[in-house]
C-alpha positions as CSV (number, residue, x, y, z in Angstrom):
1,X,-1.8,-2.5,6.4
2,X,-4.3,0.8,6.2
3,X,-2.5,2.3,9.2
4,X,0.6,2.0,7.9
5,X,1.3,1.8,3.9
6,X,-1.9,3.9,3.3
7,X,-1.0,7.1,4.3
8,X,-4.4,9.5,4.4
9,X,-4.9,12.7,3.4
10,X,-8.0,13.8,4.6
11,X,-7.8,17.2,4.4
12,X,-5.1,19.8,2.5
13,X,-1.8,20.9,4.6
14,X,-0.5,23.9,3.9
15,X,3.2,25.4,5.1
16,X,2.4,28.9,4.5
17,X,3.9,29.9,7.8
18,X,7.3,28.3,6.7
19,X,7.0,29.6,3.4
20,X,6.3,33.1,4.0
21,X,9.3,33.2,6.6
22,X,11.4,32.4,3.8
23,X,9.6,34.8,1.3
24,X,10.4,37.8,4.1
25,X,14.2,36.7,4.4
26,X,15.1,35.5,1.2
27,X,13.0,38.2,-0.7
28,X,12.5,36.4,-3.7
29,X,9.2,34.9,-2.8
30,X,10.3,32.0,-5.2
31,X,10.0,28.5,-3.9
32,X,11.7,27.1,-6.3
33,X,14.8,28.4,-4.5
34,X,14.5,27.8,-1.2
35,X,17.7,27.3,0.4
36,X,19.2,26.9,3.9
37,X,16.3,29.4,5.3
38,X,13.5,27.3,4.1
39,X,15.1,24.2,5.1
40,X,15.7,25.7,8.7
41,X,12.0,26.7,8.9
42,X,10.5,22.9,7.9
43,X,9.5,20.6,10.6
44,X,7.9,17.5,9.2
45,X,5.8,15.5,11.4
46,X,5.0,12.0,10.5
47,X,1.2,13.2,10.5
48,X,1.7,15.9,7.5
49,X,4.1,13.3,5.4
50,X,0.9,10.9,5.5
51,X,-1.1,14.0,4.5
52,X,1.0,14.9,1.6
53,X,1.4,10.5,0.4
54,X,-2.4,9.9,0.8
55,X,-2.7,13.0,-2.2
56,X,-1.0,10.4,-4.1
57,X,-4.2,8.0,-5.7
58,X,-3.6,4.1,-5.4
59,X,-5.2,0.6,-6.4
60,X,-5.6,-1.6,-3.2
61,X,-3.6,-5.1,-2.9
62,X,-4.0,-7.6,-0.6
63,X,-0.7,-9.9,0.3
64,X,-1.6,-13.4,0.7
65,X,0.7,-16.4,1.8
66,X,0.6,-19.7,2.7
67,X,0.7,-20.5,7.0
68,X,0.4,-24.1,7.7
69,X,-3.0,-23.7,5.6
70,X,-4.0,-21.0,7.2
71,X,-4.6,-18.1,4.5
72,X,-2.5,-14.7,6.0
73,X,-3.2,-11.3,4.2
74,X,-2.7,-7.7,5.0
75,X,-3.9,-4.7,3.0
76,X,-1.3,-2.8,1.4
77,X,-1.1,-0.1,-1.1
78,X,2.7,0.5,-1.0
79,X,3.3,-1.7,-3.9
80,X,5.2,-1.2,-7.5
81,X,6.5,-2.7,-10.5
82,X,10.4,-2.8,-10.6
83,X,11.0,-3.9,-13.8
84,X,9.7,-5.5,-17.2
85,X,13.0,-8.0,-17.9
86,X,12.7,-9.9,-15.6
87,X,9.2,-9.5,-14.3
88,X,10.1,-8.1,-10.8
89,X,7.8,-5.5,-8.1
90,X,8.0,-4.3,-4.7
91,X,6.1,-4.3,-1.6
92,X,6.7,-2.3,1.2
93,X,5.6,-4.1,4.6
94,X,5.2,-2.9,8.6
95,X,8.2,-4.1,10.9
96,X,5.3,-4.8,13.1
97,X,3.0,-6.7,10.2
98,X,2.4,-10.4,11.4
99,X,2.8,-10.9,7.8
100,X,6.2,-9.4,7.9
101,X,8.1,-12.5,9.6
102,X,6.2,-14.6,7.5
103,X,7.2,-13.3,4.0
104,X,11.0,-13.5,5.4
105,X,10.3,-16.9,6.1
106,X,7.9,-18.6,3.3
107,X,9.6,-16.1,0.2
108,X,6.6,-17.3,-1.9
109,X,3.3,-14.9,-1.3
110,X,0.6,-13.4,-3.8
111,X,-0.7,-9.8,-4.6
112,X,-4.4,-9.4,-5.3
113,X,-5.4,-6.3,-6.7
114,X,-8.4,-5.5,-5.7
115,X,-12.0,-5.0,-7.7
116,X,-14.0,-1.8,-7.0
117,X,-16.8,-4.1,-5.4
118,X,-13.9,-5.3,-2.1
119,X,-14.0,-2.8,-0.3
120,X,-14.9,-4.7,2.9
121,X,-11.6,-7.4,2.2
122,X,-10.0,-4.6,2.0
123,X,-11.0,-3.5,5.4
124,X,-11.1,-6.9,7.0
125,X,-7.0,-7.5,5.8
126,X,-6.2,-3.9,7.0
127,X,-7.6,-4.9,10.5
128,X,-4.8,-5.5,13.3
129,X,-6.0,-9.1,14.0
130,X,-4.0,-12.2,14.9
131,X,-5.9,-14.3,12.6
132,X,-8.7,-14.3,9.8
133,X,-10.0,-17.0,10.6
134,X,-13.3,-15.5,9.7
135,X,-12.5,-14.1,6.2
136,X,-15.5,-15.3,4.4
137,X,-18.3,-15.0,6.5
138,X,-17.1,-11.4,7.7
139,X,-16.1,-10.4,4.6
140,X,-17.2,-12.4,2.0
141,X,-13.4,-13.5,0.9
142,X,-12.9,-16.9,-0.5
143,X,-9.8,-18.2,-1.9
144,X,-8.3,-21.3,-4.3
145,X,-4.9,-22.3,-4.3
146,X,-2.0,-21.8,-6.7
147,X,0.1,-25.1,-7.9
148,X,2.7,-23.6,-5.6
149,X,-0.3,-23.8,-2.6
150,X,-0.3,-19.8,-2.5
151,X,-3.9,-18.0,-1.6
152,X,-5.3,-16.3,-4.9
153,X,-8.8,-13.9,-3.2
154,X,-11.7,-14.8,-5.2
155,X,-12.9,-11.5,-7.6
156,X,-9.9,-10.2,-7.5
157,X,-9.4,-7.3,-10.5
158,X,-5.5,-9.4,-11.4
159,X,-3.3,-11.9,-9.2
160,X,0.4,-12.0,-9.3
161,X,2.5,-14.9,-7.9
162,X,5.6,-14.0,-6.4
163,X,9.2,-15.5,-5.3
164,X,10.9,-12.9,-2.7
165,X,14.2,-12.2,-4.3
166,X,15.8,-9.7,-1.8
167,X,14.5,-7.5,1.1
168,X,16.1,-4.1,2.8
169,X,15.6,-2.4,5.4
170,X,13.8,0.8,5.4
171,X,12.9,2.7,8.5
172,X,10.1,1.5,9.9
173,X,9.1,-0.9,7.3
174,X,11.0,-3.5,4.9
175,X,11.2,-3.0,1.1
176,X,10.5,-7.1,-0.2
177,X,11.4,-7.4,-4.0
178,X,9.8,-10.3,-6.2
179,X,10.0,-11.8,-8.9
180,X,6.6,-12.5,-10.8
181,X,6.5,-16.2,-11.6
182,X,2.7,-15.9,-13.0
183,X,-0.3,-14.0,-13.3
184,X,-4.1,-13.9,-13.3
185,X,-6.1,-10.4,-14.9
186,X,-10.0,-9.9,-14.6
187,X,-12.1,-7.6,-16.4
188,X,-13.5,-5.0,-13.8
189,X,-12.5,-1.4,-12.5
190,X,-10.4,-1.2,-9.4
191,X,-10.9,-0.1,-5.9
192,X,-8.8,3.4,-5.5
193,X,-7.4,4.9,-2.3
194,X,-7.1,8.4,-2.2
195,X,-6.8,11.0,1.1
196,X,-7.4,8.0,3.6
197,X,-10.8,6.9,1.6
198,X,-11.9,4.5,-0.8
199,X,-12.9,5.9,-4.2
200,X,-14.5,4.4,-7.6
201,X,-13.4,5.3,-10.8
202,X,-15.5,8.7,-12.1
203,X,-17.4,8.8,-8.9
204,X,-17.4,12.6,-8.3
205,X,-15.1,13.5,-5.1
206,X,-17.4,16.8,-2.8
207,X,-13.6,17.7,-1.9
C-alpha cells in the first residue's frame, strides 16, 4: 500500500547537525569514518527513513489474488526479482494489509506493473478500503482471469503469475518470495514513483 511500501520523499533531509558534531569531535570532517561519535549522535525517525527510501525511483505494481471471486489488490512498490534460475521475486507486504492474510492463505497471486497512463488504479489499490468492489467504474480497472483463476489488470505495462514459496517476517511487514510460473509484457512506458509522487518517464521534475 502507498502508506506503507512507498515511502515518500517529498522534500531533501539533511543531518548536518549530527554531522558537524562529529566533524568538531572527531576532527577529521570525513564521513566516511564516522565511528562510535556519529553513531551516538544519529536518531532515525521512521519519518526521515521514508524520506531517504522515497529518493530511491520505482515502477508501481499492483498485487491481485483471487477471494471467492472477488478481485483483491493493493498498491505496492516494495517488489524485486530474486533470481533468474529459477524465476523467483519478492514482495514486501503490511502486517496490517487485508491482502496480507490472504496471500498466506491462497499462495497463488499476480503482480501487474503498471503503465504510465494508471495512475488512478494505482491510487484506487493504495486506498485503505475493505473492498473494491467499485474498481472499474471508480477507476477504470478491468480484469480477465488466468487458467489458474488469478486477476491479471487490464493495460497493464507486464503481468507475472506467481506461486508463494516462503514468507519471513520482517518488522512491520512480511517478505513473500515467489516463484514466477508465467508472464505477460506490453509495449508502453511505466508509471514511476519517486519522493511520494507519481512521475513519467523524461517528464522534467521543478525539484
Amino acid at each position: 500500500m502507498l502508506g506503507s511500501a512507498m515511502c515518500g520523499c517529498i522534500e531533501s533531509y539533511n543531518r548536518q547537525g549530527a554531522l558537524d558534531r562529529t566533524h568538531r569531535r572527531g576532527g577529521r570532517g570525513n564521513v566516511g569514518s564516522r565511528g562510535e561519535n556519529f553513531q551516538a549522535n544519529m536518531s532515525l525517525s521512521p519519518t526521515e527513513f521514508r524520506k531517504a527510501m522515497g529518493c530511491f525511483a520505482t515502477g508501481v505494481t499492483i498485487i491481485t489474488l483471487d477471494l471467492e471471486s472477488e478481485v483483491l489488490g493493493m498498491t505496492a512498490n516494495a517488489f524485486a526479482s530474486v533470481s533468474l534460475d529459477p524465476p523467483l521475486l519478492l514482495v514486501c507486504v503490511d502486517h496490517t494489509a487485508r491482502t496480507h492474510a490472504h496471500l498466506h492463505a491462497k499462495k497463488r497471486f499476480g503482480i501487474n506493473i503498471l503503465a504510465q497512463h494508471q495512475q488512478v488504479i494505482s491510487e484506487y489499490y493504495a486506498r485503505p478500503s475493505h473492498t473494491h468492489e467499485h474498481a472499474e467504474e471508480e477507476a477504470g480497472a478491468r480484469f480477465e482471469r488466468t487458467a489458474q483463476g488469478t486477476p491479471i489488470l487490464h493495460g497493464a505495462l507486464a503481468y507475472l503469475e506467481c506461486r508463494l514459496q516462503s514468507a519471513q517476517e520482517a518488522g512491520d511487514h512480511t517478505i513473500f518470495i515467489a516463484e514466477v510460473e508465467d508472464v505477460v509484457v506490453r509495449q508502453g512506458e511505466p508509471l514511476l514513483f519517486f519522493r511520494g509522487k507519481y512521475h513519467e518517464i523524461g517528464e522534467q521534475n521543478p525539484d
